[in-house]
C-alpha positions as a Markdown table, in Angstrom:
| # | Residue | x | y | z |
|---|---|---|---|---|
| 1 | Unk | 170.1 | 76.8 | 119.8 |
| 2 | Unk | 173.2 | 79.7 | 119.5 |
| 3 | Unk | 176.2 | 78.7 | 121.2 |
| 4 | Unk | 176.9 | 82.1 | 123.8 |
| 5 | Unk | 180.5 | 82.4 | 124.7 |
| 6 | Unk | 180.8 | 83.2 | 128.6 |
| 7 | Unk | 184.2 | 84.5 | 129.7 |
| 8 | Unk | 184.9 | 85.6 | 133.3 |
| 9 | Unk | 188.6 | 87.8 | 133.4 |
| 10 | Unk | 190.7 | 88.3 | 136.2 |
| 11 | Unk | 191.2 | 91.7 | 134.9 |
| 12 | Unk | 190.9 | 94.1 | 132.3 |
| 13 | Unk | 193.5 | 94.0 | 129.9 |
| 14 | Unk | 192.8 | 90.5 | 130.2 |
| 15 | Unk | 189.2 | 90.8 | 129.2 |
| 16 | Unk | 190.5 | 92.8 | 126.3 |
| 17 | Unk | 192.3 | 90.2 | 125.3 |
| 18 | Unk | 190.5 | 87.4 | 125.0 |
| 19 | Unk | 187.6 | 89.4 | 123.6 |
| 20 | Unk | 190.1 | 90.5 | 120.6 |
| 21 | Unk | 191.2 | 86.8 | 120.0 |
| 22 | Unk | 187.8 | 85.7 | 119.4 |
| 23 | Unk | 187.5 | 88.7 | 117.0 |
| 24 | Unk | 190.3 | 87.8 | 114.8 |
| 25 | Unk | 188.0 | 84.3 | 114.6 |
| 26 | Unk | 185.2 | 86.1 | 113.5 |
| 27 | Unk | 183.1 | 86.2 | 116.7 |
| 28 | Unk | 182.0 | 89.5 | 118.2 |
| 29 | Unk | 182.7 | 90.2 | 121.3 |
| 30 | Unk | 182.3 | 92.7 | 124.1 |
| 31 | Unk | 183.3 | 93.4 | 128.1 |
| 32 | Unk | 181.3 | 93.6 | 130.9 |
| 33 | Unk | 182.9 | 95.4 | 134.0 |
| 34 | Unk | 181.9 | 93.5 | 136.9 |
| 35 | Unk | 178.5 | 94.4 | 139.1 |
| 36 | Unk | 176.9 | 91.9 | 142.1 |
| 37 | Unk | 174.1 | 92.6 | 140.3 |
| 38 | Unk | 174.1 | 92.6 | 136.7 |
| 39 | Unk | 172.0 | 91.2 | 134.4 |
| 40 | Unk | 173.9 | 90.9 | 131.5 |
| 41 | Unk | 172.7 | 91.4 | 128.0 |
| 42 | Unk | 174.0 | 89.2 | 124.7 |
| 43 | Unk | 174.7 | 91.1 | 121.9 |
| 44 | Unk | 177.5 | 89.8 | 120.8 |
| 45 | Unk | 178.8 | 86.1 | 120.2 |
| 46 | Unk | 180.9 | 86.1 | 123.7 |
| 47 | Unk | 180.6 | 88.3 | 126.7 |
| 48 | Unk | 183.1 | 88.6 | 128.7 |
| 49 | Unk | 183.0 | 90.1 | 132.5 |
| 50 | Unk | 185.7 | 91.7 | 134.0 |
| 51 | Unk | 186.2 | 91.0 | 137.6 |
| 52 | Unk | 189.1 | 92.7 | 138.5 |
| 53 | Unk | 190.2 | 90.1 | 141.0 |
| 54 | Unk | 193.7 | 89.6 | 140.0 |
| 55 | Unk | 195.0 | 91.6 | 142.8 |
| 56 | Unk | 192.1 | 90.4 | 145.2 |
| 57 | Unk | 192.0 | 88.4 | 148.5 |
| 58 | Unk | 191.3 | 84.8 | 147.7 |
| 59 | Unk | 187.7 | 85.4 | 149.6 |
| 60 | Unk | 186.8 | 87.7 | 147.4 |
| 61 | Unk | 188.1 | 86.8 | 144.0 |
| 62 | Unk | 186.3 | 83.7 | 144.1 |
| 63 | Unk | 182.8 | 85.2 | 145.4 |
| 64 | Unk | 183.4 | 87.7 | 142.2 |
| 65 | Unk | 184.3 | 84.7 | 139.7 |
| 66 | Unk | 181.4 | 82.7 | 141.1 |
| 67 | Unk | 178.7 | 85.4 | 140.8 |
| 68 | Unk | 179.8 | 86.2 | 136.8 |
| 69 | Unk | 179.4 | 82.9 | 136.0 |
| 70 | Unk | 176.3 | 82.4 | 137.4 |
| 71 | Unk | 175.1 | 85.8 | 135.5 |
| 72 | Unk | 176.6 | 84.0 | 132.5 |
| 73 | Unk | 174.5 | 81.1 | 133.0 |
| 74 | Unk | 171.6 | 83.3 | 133.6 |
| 75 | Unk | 172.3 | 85.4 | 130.2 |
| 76 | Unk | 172.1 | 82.2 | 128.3 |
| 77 | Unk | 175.9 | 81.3 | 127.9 |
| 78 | Unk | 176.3 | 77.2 | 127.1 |
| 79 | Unk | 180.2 | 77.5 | 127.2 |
| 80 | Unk | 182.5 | 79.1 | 129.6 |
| 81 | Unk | 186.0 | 80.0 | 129.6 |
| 82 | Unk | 188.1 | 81.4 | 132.6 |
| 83 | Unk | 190.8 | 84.0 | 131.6 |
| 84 | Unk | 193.4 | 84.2 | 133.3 |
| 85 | Unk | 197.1 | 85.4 | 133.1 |
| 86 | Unk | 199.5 | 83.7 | 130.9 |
| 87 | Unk | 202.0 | 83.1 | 132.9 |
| 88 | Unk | 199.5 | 82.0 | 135.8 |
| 89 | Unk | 200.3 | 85.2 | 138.1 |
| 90 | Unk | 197.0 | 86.0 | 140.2 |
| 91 | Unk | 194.4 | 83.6 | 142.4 |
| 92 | Unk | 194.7 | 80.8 | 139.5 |
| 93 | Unk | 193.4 | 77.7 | 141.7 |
| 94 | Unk | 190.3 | 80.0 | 143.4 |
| 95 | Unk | 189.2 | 81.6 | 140.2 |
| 96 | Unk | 189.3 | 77.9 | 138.5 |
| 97 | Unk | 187.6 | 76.4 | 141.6 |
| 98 | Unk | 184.6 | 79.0 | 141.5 |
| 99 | Unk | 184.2 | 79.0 | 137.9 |
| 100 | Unk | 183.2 | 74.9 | 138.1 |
| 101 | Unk | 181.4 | 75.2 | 141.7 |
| 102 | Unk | 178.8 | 77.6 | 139.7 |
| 103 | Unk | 178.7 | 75.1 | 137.1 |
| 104 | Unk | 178.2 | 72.3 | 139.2 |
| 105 | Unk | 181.2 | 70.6 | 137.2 |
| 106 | Unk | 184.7 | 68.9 | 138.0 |
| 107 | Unk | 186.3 | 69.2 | 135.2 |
| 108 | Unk | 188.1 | 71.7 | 132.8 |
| 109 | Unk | 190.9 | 71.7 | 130.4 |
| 110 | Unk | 193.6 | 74.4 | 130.7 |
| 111 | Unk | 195.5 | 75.9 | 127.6 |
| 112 | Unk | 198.0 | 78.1 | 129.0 |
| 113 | Unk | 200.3 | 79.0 | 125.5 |
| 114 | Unk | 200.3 | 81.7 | 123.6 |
| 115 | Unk | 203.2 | 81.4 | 121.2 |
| 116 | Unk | 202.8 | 84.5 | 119.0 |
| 117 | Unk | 203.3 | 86.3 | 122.6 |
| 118 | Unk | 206.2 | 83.8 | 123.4 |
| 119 | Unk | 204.9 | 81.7 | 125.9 |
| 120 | Unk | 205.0 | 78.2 | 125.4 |
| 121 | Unk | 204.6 | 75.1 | 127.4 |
| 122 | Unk | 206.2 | 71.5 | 127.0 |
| 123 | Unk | 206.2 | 68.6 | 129.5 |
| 124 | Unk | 203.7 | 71.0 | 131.3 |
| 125 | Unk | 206.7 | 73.1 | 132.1 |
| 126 | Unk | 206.0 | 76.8 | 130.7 |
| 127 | Unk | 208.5 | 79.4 | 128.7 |
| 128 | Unk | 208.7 | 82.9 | 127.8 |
| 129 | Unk | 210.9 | 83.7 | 124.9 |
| 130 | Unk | 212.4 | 80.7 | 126.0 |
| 131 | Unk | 213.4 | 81.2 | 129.2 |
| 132 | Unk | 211.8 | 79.5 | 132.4 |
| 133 | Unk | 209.2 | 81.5 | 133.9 |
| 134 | Unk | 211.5 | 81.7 | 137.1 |
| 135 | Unk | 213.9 | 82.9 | 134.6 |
| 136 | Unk | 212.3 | 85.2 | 133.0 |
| 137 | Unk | 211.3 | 89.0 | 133.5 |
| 138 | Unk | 208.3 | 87.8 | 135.5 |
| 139 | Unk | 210.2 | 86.9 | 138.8 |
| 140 | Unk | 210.4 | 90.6 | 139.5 |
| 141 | Unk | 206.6 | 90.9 | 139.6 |
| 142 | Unk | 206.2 | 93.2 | 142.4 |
| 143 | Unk | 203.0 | 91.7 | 143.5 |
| 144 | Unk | 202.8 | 88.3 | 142.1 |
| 145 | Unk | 206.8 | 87.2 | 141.3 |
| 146 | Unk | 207.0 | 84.2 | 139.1 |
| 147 | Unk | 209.2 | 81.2 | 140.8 |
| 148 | Unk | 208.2 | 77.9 | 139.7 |
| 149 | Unk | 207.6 | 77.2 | 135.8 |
| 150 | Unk | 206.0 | 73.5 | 136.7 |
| 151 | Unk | 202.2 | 74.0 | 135.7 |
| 152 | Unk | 200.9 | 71.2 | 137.5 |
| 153 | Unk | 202.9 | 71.9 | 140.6 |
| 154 | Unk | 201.5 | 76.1 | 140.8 |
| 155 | Unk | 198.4 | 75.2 | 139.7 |
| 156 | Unk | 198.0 | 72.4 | 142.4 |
| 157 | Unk | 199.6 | 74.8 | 145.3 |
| 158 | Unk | 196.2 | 76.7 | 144.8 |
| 159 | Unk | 193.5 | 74.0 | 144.5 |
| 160 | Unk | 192.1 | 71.0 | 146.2 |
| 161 | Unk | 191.3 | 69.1 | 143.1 |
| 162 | Unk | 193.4 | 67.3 | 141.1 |
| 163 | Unk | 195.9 | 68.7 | 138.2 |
| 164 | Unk | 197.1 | 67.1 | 135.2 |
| 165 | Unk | 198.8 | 67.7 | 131.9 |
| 166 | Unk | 199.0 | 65.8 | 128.6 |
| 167 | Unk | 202.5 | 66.1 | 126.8 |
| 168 | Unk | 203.0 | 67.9 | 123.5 |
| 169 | Unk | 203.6 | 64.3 | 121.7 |
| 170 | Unk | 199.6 | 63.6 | 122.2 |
| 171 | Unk | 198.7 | 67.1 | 120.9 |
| 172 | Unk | 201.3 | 66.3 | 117.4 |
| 173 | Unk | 199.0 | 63.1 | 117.0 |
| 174 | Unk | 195.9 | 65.0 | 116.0 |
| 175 | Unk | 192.8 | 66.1 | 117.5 |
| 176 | Unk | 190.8 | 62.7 | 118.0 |
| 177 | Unk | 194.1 | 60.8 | 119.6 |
| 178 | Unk | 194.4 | 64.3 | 121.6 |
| 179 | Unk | 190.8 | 64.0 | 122.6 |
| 180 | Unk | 190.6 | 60.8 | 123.8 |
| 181 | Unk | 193.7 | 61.3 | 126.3 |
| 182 | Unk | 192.3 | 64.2 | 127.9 |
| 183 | Unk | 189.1 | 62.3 | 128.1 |
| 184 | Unk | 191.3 | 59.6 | 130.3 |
| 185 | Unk | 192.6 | 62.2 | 132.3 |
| 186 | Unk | 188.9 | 63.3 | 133.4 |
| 187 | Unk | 187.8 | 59.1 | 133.8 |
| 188 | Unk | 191.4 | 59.2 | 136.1 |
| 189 | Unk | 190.0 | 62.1 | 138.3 |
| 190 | Unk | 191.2 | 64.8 | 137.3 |
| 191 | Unk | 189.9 | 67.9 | 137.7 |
| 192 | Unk | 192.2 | 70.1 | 135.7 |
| 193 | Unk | 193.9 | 68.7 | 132.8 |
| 194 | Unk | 197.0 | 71.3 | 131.3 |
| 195 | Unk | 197.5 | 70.4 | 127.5 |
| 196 | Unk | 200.9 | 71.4 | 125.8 |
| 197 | Unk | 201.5 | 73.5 | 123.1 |
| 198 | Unk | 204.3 | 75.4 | 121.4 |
| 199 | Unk | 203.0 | 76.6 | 118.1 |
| 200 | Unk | 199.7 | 78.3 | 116.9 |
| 201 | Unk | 199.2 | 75.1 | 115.2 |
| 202 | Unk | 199.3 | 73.3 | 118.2 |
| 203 | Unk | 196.8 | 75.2 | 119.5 |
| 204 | Unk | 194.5 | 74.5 | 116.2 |
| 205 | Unk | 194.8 | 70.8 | 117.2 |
| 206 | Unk | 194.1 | 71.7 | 120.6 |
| 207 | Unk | 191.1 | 73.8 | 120.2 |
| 208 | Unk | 189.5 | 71.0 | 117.9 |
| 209 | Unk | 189.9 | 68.4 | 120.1 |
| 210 | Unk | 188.4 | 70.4 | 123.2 |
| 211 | Unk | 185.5 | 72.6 | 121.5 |
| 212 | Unk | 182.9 | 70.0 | 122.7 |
| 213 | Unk | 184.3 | 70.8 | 126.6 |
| 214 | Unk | 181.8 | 73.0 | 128.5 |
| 215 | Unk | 184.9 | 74.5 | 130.5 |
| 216 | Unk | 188.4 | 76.0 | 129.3 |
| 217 | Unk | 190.5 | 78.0 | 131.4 |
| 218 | Unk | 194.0 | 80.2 | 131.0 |
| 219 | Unk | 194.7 | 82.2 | 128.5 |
| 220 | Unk | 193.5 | 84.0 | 125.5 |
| 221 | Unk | 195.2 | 82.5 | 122.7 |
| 222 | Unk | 192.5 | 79.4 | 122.3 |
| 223 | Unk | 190.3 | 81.9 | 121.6 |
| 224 | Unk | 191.6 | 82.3 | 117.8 |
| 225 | Unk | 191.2 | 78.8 | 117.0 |
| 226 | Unk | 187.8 | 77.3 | 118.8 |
| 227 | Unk | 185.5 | 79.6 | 116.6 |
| 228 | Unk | 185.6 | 77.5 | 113.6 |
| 229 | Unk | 185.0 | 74.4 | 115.6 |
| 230 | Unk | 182.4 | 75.7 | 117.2 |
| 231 | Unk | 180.6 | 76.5 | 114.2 |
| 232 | Unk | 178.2 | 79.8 | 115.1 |
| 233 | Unk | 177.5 | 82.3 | 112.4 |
| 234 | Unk | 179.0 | 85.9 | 113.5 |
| 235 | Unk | 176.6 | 88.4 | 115.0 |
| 236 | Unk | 177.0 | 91.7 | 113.4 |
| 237 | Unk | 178.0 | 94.3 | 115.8 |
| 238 | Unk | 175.4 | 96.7 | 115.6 |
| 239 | Unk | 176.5 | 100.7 | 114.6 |
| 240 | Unk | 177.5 | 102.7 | 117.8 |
| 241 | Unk | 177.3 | 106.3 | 118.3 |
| 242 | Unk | 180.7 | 108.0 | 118.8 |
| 243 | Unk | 182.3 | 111.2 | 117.7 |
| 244 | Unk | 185.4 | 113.5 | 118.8 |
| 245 | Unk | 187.3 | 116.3 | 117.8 |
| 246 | Unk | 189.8 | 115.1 | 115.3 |
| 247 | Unk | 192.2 | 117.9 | 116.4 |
| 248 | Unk | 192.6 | 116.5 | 119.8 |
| 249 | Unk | 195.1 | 114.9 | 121.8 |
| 250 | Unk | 195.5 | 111.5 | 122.7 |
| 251 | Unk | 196.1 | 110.8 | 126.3 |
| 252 | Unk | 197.9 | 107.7 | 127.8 |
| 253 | Unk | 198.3 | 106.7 | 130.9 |
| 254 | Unk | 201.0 | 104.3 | 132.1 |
| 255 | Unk | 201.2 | 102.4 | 135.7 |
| 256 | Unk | 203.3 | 99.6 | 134.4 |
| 257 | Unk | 206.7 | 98.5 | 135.5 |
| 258 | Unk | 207.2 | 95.6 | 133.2 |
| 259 | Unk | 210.4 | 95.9 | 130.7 |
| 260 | Unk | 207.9 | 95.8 | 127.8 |
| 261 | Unk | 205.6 | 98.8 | 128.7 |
| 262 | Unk | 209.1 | 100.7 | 129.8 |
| 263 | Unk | 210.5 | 100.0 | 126.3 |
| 264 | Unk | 207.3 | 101.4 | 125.0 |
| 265 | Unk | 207.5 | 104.6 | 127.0 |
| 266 | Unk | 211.0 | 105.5 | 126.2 |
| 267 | Unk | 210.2 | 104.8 | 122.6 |
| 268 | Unk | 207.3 | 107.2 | 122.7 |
| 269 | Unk | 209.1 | 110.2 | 124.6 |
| 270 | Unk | 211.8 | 109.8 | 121.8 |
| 271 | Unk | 209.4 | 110.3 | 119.6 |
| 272 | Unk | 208.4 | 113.8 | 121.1 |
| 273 | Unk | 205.4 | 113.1 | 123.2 |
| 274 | Unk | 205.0 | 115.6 | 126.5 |
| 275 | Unk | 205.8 | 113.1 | 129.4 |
| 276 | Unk | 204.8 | 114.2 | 132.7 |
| 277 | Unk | 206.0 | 111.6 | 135.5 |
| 278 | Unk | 204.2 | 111.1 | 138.9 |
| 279 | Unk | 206.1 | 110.8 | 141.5 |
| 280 | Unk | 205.1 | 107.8 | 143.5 |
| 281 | Unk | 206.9 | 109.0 | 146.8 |
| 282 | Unk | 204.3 | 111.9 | 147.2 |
| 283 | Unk | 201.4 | 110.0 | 146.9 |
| 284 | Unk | 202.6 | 107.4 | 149.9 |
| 285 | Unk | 203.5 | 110.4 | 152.1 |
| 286 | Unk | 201.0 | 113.1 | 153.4 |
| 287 | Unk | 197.5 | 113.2 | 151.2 |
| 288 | Unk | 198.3 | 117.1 | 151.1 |
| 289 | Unk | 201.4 | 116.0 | 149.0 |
| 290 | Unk | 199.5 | 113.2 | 146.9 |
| 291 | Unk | 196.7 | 116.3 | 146.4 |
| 292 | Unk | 199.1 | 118.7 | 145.1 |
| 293 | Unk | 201.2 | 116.5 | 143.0 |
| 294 | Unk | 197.9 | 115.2 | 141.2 |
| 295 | Unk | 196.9 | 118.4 | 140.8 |
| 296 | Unk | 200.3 | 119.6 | 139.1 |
| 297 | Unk | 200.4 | 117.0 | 136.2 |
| 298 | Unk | 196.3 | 117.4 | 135.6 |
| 299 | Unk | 197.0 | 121.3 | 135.2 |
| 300 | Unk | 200.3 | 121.0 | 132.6 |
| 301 | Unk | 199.0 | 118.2 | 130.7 |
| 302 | Unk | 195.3 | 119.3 | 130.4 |
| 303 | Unk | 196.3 | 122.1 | 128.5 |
| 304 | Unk | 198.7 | 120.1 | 126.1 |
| 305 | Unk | 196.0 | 117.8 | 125.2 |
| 306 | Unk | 193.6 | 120.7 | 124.1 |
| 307 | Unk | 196.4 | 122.2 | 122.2 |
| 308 | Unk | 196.3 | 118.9 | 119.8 |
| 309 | Unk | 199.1 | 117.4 | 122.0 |
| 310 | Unk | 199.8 | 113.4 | 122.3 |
| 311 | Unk | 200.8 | 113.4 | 126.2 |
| 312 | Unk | 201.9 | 110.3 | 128.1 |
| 313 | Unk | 201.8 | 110.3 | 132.3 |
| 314 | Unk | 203.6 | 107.7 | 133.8 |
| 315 | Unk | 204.3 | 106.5 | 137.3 |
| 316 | Unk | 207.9 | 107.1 | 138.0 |
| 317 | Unk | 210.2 | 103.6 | 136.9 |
| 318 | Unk | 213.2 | 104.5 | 137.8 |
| 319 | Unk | 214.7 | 101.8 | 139.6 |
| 320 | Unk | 215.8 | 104.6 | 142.5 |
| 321 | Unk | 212.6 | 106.0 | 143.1 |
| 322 | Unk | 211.2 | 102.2 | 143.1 |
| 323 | Unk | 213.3 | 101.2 | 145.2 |
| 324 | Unk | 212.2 | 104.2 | 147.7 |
| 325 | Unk | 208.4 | 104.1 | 147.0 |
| 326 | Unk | 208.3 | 100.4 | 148.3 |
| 327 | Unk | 210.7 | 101.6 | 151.2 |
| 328 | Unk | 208.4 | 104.6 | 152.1 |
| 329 | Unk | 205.1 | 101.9 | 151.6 |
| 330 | Unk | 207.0 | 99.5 | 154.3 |
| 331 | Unk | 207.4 | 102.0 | 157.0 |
| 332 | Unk | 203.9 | 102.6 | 156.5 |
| 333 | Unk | 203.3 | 99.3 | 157.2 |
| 334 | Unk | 201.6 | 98.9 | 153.8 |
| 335 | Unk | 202.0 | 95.5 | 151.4 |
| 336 | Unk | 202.9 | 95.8 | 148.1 |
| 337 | Unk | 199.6 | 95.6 | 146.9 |
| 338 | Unk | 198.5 | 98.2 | 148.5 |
| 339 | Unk | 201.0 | 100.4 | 147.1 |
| 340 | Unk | 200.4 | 99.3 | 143.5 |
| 341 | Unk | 196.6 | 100.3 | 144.3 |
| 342 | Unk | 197.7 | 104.1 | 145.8 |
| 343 | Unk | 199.6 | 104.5 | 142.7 |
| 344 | Unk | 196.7 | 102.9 | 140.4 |
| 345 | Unk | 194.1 | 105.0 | 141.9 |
| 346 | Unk | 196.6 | 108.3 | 141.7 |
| 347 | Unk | 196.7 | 108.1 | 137.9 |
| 348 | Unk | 193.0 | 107.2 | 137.6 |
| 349 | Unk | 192.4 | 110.2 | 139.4 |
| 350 | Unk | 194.5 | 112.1 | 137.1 |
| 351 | Unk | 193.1 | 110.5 | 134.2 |
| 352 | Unk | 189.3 | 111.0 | 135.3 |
| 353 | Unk | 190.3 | 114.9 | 136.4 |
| 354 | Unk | 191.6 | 115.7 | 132.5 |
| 355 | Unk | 189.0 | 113.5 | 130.5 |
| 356 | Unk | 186.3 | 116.2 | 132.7 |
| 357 | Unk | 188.6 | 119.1 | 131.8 |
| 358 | Unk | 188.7 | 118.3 | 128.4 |
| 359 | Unk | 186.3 | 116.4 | 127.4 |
| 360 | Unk | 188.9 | 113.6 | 126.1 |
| 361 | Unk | 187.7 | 111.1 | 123.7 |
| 362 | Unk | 190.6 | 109.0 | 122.9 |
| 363 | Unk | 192.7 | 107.3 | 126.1 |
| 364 | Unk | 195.2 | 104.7 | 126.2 |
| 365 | Unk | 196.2 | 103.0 | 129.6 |
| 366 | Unk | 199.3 | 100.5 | 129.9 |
| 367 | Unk | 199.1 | 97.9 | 132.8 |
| 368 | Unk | 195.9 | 95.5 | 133.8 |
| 369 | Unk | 195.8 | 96.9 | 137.0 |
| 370 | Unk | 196.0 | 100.2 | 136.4 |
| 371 | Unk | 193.4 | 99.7 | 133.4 |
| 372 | Unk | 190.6 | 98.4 | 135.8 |
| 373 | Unk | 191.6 | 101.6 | 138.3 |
| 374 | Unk | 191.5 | 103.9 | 135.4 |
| 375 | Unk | 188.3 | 102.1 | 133.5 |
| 376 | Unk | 186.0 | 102.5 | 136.8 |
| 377 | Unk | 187.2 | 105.9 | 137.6 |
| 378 | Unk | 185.9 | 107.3 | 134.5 |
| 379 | Unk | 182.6 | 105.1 | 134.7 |
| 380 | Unk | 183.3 | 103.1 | 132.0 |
| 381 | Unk | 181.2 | 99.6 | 132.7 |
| 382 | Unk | 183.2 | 97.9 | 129.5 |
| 383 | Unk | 183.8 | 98.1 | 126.0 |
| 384 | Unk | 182.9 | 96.8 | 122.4 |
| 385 | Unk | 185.8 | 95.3 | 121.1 |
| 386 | Unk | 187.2 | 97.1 | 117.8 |
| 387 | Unk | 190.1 | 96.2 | 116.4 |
| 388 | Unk | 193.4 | 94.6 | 117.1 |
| 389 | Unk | 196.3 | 97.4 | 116.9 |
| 390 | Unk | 198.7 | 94.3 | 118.1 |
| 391 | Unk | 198.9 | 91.0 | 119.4 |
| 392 | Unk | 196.4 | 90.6 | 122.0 |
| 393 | Unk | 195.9 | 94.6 | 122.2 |
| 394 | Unk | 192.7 | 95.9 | 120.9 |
| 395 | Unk | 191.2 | 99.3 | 120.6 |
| 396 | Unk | 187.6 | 99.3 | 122.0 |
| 397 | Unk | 184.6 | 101.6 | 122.4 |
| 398 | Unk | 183.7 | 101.6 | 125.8 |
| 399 | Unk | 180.4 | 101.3 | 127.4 |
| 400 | Unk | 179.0 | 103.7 | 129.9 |
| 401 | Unk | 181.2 | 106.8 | 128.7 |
| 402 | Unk | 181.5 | 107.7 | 125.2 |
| 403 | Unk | 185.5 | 107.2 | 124.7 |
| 404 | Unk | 187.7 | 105.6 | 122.2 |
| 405 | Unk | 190.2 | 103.5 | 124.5 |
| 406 | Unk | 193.5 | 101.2 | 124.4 |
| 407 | Unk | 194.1 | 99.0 | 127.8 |
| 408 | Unk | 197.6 | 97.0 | 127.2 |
| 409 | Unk | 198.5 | 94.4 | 129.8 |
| 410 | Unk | 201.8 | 95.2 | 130.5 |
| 411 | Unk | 203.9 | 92.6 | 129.0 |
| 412 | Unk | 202.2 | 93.1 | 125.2 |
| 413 | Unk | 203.1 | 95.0 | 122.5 |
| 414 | Unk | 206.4 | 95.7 | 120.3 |
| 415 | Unk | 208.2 | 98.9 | 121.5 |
| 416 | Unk | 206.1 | 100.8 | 119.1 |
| 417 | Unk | 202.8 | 99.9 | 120.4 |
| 418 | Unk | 201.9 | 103.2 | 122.2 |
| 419 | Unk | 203.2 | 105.3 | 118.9 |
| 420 | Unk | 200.6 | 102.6 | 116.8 |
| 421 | Unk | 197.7 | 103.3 | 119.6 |
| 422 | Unk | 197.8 | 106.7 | 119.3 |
| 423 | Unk | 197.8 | 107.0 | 115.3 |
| 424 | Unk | 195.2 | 104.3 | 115.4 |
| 425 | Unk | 192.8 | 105.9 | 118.0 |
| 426 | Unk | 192.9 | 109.2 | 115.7 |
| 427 | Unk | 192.2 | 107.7 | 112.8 |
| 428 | Unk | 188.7 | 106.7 | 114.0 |
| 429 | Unk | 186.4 | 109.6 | 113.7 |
| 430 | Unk | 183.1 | 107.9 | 113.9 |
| 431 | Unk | 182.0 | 104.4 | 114.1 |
C-alpha cells in the first residue's frame, strides 16, 4: 500500500516550506488552503493543508488542525506531520494536541532544527545563529515575542501531556541506539518527545530512527531526510497549464517586519525596483483614509507593472511609524494582532485590486501572515510546489487562480532573495 504524506501547517509560508523540503527528497508535493469541508485529493506524494491558524485563538486553531487531519485520514494519508514554526512561535501545544486527538494517538516526536536556516537545538535548549531564542531577533516578534529557549519548558506551558527531549549524545550514537531511547521516552509516558540536533547529519540519523513513527511535529527540515527511509517511488507531477506575458512585471508584496525581509527590501530598492510604501497609520484611522491610501499605491504601481516594471509594496518599517501604528492600534483599543491583520488585509487588497487590473501572473509575498491574507484574497486555494529559489523558499503554481507565486516566511532568505524571486519567476514561461 503507498505511503501518503499528511501535513497540517499553521500557515502558509510554512506549508511552502515543508512541501519544498520533501521536494528536494524527491517527493512531490502540493498545498491545500484550508476548507471545513474539503475533500482532499492525492496527487502528489504529501499533501499538505494550510490552516492559517498561527495567529488564531486557541479555540479555533485546534478545531482547524483537528478537522485537516481528519480530511487527511479520510484522503488516505498513513503518516502525519504537524508544521509548525521553527522557533515554536504560534498555538504549538493546541495544534500538537489536535493533531493526536484526530488520530486517537498519545505520542509524537518533535524535530525542531533546521541548521542550514540556523536553528539548532542541544540539551533541548534551541539557537538561532547561535544566540538563545530570547536572544535572538525573535524576542521583538510583535505578536508572538520569543522569551524562553527551553523546549520542553514552552512546549509544556501549552499542553496537558507530557514533554520530553533526548540529548544530542543519543542522536551521535546512530539511528537504532537513537531509536530505542525515544521508544523509552514513549513506555515512560510521554507524549512529546523533543530530539536534538545541530547538523543536517543529525537530522539524517534522526529521520532514520523515527520514519516508522505515525506522528512528527515542528519544523520542515526532517522533511529532507525521511524520504529515503520511507522508501515510496516519486509520483510524477503531472503537466499544468500556465502561461503569461513574458514582458510583464513582477509584483511583490511585503508585510514583514523581521530584519531578514527588511534586509531584502532595502537590497531590492537599491537595485532600482519602484517601492511604493503603505502607510500603516491610515489604514488604523478613518476607513475613508485606509480607502484612499489603497487606492493611491493600486493606481501608481498598476501602471508600472504593465509597463514591464519589477514593483515592490511594503508596509511602512520604519521604526517611527511602528512605533505610532501600534500607538494609534492601542487607543483604538485594538491588540496587536489585530493590527497585523488590518495591515495584512490592506496589502491583500492592494494585491488582489492590481492582479484584476493587470492581469498579473507572477507575485511574490514576504511574511506568513501576510501570505495566507494575500493567498485567499486572490482565491488562490494552494499551490503545486516548483522549485526551490532558496532554503526553505519555493516558487509554486497555485491552485484556484492561474499565477506563478513566491510566499517567504519572514525570517528566510539571503538579502538577495527577492532580486533571485523575481528573475526566477520570469524565467518560467510555461510549465
Amino acid at each position: 500500500m503507498r505511503k501518503t504524506i499528511g501535513v497540517v501547517a499553521d500557515d502558509t509560508t510554512g506549508a511552502n516550506d515543508i512541501g519544498v523540503m520533501f521536494n528536494r527528497g524527491g517527493y512531490t508535493a502540493k498545498i491545500e488552503t484550508f476548507d471545513q469541508d474539503a475533500e482532499l485529493q492525492v496527487d502528489t506524494n504529501v499533501v499538505i493543508v494550510d490552516t492559517d491558524s498561527r495567529l488564531d485563538s486557541l479555540e479555533d486553531s485546534y478545531n482547524k488542525v483537528y478537522i485537516a487531519t481528519k480530511q487527511l485520514m479520510a484522503a488516505g494519508c498513513s503518516t502525519f506531520h504537524n508544521k509548525t514554526c521553527s522557533v515554536f512561535r504560534g498555538n504549538i501545544g493546541t495544534e500538537f494536541d489536535a493533531m493526536l486527538d484526530a488520530l486517537g494517538e498519545e505520542f509524537a516526536v518533535v524535530s525542531l532544527a533546521f541548521p542550514e536556516n540556523g536553528r539548532q537545538t542541544e540539551h533541548g535548549i534551541h539557537t538561532v545563529d547561535g544566540k538563545l531564542l530570547e536572544e535572538s531577533g525573535f524576542l521583538h516578534d510583535p505578536v508572538h515575542p520569543t522569551t524562553d529557549s527551553n523546549l520542553v519548558r514552552v512546549l509544556s506551558e501549552q499542553t496537558e501531556r507530557k514533554v520530553t527531549f533526548v540529548d544530542l549524545e543519543f542522536v551521535r550514537q546512530g539511528a537504532a541506539v537513537l531509536q530505542g531511547k525515544i521508544l523509552e521516552k514513549r513506555k515512560e509516558g510521554f507524549s512529546y518527545c523533543i530530539v536534538d540536533s545541530k547538523t543536517q547529519e543529525d537530522l539524517r540519523i534522526v529521520a532514520e530512527a523515527i520514519s516508522n513513527f505515525k506522528v512528527i511535529c515542528g519544523s520542515s527540515a526532517i522533511g529532507l531526510e525521511l524520504p529515503p527511509f520511507y522508501g515510496e517511488e516519486p509520483i510524477e507531477l503531472n503537466s499544468k497549464q500556465f502561461s503569461a506575458d513574458p514582458n510583464q512585471g513582477v509584483l511583490v508584496i511585503s508585510g514583514s517586519l523581521t530584519p531578514q525581509t527588511k534586509e531584502q527590501t532595502a537590497y531590492l530598492e537599491k537595485q532600482g525596483a519602484p517601492t511604493f510604501t503603505l502607510d500603516s497609520r491610515e489604514i488604523l484611522t478613518a476607513d475613508e483614509n485606509a480607502s484612499k491610501e489603497i487606492k493611491r499605491i493600486v493606481s501608481e504601481v498598476s501602471a508600472y507593472i504593465t509597463n514591464g516594471n519589477n514593483v515592490l509594496v511594503l508596509a511602512d518599517n520604519t521604526p517611527e511609524v511602528v512605533k505610532e501604528t501600534k500607538e494609534l492600534g492601542h487607543k483604538a483599543g485594538l491588540h496587536p494582532l489585530e493590527i497585523s491583520k488590518r495591515i495584512s488585509a490592506a496589502l491583500a487588497d492592494i494585491a488582489k485590486e492590481i492582479c484584476d487590473h493587470t492581469d498579473l501572473k507572477r507575485l511574490v509575498v514576504a511574511g506568513g501572515d501576510t501570505s495566507g491574507t494575500v493567498t485567499r484574497k486572490l482565491g488562490i486555494k494552494g499551490n503545486y510546489i516548483l522549485e526551490e529559489i532558496d532554503t526553505g523558499v519555493p516558487s509554486g503554481l497555485s491552485i484556484g487562480r492561474e499565477m506563478l507565486i513566491v510566499l517567504k516566511s519572514g525570517s528566510f532568505g539571503k538579502k538577495d532573495f527577492l532580486v533571485k524571486a523575481i528573475e526566477h519567476l520570469k524565467s518560467i514561461e510555461n510549465i
